[in-house]
Structures are given as C-alpha cells and as structure tokens.
Wavefront OBJ file of the C-alpha trace (Angstrom):
o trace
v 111.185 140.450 51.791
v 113.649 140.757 54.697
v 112.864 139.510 57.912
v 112.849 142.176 60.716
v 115.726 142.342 62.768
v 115.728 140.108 66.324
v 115.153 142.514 69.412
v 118.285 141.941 71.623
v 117.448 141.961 75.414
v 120.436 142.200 77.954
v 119.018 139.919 80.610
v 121.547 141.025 83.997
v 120.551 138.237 85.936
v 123.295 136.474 89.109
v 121.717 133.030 88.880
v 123.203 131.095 85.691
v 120.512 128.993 85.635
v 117.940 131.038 85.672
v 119.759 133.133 83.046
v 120.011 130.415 80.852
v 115.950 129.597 80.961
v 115.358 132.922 80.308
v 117.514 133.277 77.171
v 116.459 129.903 76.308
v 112.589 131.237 76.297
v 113.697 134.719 74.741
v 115.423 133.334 72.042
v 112.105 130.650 70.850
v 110.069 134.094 70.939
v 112.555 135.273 68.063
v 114.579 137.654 70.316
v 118.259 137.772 70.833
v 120.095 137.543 73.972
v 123.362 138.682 75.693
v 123.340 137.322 79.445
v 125.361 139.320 82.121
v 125.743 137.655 85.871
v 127.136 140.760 87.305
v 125.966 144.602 86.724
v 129.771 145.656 85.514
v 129.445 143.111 82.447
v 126.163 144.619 81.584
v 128.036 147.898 82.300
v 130.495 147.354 79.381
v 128.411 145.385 77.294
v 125.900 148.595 77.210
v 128.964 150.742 76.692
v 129.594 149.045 73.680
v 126.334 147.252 71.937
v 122.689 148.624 71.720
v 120.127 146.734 73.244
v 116.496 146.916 72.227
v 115.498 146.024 76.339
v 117.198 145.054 79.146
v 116.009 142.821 81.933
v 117.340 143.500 85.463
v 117.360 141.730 89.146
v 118.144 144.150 91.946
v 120.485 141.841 94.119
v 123.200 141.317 92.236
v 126.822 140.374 93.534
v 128.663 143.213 92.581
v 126.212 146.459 93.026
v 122.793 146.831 92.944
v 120.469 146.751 89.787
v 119.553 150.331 90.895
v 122.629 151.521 90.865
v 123.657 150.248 87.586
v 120.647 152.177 86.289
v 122.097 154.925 87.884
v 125.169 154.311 85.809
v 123.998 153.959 82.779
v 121.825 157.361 83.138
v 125.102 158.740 84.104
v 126.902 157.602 81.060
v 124.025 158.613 79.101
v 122.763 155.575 77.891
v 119.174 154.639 77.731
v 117.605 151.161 77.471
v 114.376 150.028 78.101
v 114.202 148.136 81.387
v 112.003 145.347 83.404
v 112.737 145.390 86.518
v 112.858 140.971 87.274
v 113.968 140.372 90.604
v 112.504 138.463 93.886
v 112.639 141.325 95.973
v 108.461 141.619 96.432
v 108.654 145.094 98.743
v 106.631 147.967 97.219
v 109.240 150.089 98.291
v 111.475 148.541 95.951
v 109.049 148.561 93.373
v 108.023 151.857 93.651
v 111.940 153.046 93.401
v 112.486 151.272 90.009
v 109.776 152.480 87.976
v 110.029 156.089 89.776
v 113.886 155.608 88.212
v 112.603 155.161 84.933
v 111.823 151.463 84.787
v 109.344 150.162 82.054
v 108.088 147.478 84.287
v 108.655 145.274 87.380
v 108.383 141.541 87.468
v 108.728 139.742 90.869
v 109.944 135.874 90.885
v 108.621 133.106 90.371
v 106.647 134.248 87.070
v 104.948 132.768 83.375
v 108.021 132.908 80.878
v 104.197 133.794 78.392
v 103.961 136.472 80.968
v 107.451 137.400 80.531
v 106.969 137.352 77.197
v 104.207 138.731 76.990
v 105.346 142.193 78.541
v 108.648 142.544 76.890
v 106.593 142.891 73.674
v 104.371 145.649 75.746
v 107.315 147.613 76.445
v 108.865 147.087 72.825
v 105.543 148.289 71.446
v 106.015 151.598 73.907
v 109.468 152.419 73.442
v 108.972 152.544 69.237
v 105.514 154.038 69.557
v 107.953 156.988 71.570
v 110.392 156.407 69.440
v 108.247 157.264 66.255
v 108.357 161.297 66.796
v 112.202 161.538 67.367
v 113.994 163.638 65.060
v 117.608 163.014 66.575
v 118.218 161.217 69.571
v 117.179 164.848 71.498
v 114.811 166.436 69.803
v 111.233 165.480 68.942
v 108.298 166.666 66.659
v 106.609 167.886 70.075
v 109.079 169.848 71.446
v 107.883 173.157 71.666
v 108.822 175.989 69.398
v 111.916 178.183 70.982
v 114.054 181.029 69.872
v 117.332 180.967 68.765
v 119.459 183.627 68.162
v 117.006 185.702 66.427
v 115.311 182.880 64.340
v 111.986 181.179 65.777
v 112.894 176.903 65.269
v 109.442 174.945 64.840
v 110.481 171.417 65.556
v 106.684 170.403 65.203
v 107.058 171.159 61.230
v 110.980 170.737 61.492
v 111.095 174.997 59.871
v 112.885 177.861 60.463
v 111.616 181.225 60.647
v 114.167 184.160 59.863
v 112.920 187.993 60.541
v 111.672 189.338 57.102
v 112.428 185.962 55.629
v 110.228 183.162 54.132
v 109.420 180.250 56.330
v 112.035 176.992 55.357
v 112.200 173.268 56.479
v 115.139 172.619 59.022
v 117.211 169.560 58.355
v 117.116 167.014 61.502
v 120.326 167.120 62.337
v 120.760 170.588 62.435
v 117.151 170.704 64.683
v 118.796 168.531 67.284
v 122.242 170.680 67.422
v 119.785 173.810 67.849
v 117.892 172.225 70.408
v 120.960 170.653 72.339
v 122.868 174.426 72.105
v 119.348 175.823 73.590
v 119.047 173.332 76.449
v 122.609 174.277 77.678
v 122.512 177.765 77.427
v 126.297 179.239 78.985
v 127.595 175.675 79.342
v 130.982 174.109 77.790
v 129.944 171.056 75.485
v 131.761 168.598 74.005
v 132.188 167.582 71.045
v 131.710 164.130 72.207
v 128.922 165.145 74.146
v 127.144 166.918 71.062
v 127.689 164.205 69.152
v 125.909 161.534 71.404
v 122.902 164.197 71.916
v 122.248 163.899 68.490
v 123.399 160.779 66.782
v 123.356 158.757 69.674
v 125.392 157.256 72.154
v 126.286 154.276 69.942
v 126.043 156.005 66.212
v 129.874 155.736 64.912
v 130.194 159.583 64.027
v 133.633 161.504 63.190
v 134.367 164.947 64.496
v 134.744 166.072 61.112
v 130.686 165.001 60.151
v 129.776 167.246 63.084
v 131.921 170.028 61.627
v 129.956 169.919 58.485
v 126.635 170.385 59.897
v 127.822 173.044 62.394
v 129.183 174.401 59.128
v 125.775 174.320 57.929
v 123.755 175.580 60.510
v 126.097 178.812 60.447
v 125.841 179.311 56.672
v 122.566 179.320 56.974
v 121.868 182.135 59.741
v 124.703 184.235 57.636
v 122.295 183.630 54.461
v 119.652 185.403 56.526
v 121.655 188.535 57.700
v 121.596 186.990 61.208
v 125.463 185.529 62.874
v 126.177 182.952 65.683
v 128.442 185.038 67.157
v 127.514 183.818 70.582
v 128.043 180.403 69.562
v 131.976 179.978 70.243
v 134.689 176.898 69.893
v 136.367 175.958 72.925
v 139.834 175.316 71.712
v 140.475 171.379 72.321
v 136.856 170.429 74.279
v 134.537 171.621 71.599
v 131.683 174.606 71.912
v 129.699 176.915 74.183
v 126.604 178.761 73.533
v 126.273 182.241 74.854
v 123.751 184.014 74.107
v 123.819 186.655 77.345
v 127.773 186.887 76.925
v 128.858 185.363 80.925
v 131.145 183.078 79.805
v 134.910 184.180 79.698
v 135.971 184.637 76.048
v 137.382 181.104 74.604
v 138.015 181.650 71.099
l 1 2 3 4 5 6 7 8 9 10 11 12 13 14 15 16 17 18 19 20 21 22 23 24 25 26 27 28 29 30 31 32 33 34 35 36 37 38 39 40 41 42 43 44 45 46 47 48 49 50 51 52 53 54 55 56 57 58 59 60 61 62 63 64 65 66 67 68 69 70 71 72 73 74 75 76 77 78 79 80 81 82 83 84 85 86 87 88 89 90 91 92 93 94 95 96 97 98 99 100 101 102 103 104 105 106 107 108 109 110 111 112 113 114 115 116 117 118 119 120 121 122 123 124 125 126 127 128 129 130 131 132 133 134 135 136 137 138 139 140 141 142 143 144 145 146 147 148 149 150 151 152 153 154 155 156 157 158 159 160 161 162 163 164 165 166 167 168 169 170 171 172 173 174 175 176 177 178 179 180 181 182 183 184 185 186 187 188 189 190 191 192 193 194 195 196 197 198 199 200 201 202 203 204 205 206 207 208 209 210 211 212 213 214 215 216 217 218 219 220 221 222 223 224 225 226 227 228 229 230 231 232 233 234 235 236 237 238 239 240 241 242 243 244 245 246 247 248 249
C-alpha cells in the first residue's frame, strides 16, 4: 500500500534559526518543508509549487506577512495559513484571521502545540476541500440559470426546457459557474483556466477548447445556443447574457 503523500508547509519565517527548528520539528511529524526568510521568496516559491499550509510571521524584512497575504489573494493563490509571529496585539490578531488566516500562534510556543494545530487546520482545509467539484464550484453552490438551462451543482445535472434531466460533467459545472459569476466581464483564458483547474494544474489552451467545445454542443443538442457567450480575439471570452458589451467577435 502506498504511503500518503508528506504535507508540505512553507514556513516564511526572518530568523534562520528559528526556521531551521521549525522545519527540523515539521519534518519528524512526517511533513515536508520549504523555508523562506523573506515574503518575496515565499512569493515565488507559491507562484510556482503548491503548498498544503503555510506558516507566516508578520515582521518580516522585506514587507509585511499581511501584505504578502494580500499578494497572494491578488495573484489568486490560496494556501492555508497560521499566522506565527511575536507580535501579541489583538489588533494584529484580529486583522489576520479577519484576512483569511486559519490560525494565529504568538512566540514563544510548544513545537506539540505547533504541531498539534497544523494537523487541525489540515483536517479543515480537506474536510472543505471534500465538496469541490473544480477549484470554483462546489456541491453547495446553489442552483442558477444559465442561458435558458437550470445547472444543479448539488446533483452536478442539467435541466433543458422540455428535456430530460442529465448529469453535468465537473469541468464543464465550474466553466458554467465561473461564466455566471462574471456576468459582462472579459476573461481570460488564463484566468478561466486557473478558476477551474487551478492555479498550479499544468493545462493547455487547447484542453480548455475542448470542453468549451463541449459545453456548446451540448446546449445546441437541446435547441438552446450560447450566442451570448463570445471569444475575445487574442484575451479569451466574455459572457453576455443582457448584450452591453461592444461586439468582439
């Protein structure tokens, strides 16, 4: 039976010492490590690898942990973080987890502790994990219209007027949804493809092109078109629906 995989946890920590004790615990708890002393490291590093968790002191030399955060939201990129810094104010503490931190740690602490809640927040993030379709869409997102079929992610169907009900492949769930949630907006292919695969997934263009391929086969199947769902010559697609958009075929 194969052994499951090591967890790898980005610990972004400025003192090399206390970087190495970390990892050094991490790592006899069967994780993995990747140690970054400054937050454009972890920056490129994140750009680059997954990470199952990432650990993360405020001060560091070069920015901020908070505004790495920031960063990585902004790049969309989303990793699990504890928040492990010596900064004790509750203002501070308050920020990070209201930024979407999984947990805040102040120094000195247990390395048990430590350990101890990285495998709480591991536990979360794949219990959350466990109802995602695609990166973007989940089995509780709630049912929506799209044009002129009714999507059920819940039961991953389809519902076409006069039509039997039919299952709804994943992928082509998460481009519906993704289209849906940026109703008159230019998206990229780039951008579609990271909504759905992932941020780190290594898809081509031309895999995107077959399921887009697919989705429209199947509304023509069912008398209904996706007329409203255009290319944008050289950036990739726009969706609609209430025809505001200039024409970019």
């Amino acid at each position: 039976m194969r052994a499951a995989p090591k967890p790898l946890v980005v610990v972004v920590e400025d003192e090399a010492e206390l970087a190495k004790l970390i990892a050094i615990h991490l790592e006899r708890a069967g994780m993995q490590t990747q140690v970054c002393n400054r937050a454009a490291h972890a920056l490129a590093y994140l750009k680059k690898n997954f990470a199952n968790l990432m650990l993360l002191d405020i001060n560091l030399p070069d920015q901020s942990g908070f505004q790495l955060l920031d960063e990585l939201k902004a790049a969309d990129i989303s990793v699990p973080t504890i928040f492990l810094t010596g900064n004790v104010d509750e203002p501070n503490k308050v920020k990070g987890l209201d930024m979407g931190g999984d947990d805040y740690i102040t120094k000195p602490f247990s390395y048990a502790e430590l350990v101890a809640r990285i495998h709480a927040v591991l536990r979360r993030t794949e219990s959350n994990r466990d109802s995602n379709v695609t990166k973007n869409a989940r089995l509780s997102d709630e049912p929506f219209e799209f044009c002129g079929a009714q999507v059920n992610p819940i039961r991953l169907e389809i519902t076409f007027p006069g039509h039997p009900v039919q299952k709804l492949g994943r992928k082509e769930l998460g481009i519906l949804s993704y289209l849906n949630a940026h109703e008159g907006s230019v998206i990229t292919r780039q951008a579609l493809i990271h909504s759905v695969w992932g941020v780190h997934a290594d898809i081509k263009s031309r895999s995107l092109d077959q399921y887009i391929v697919k989705v429209r086969e199947l509304y023509a199947a069912h008398g209904l078109n996706l007329d409203s769902f255009r290319t944008v010559h050289g950036i990739g697609y726009i969706f609609d629906p209430k025809g505001v958009a200039k024409e970019t075929r």
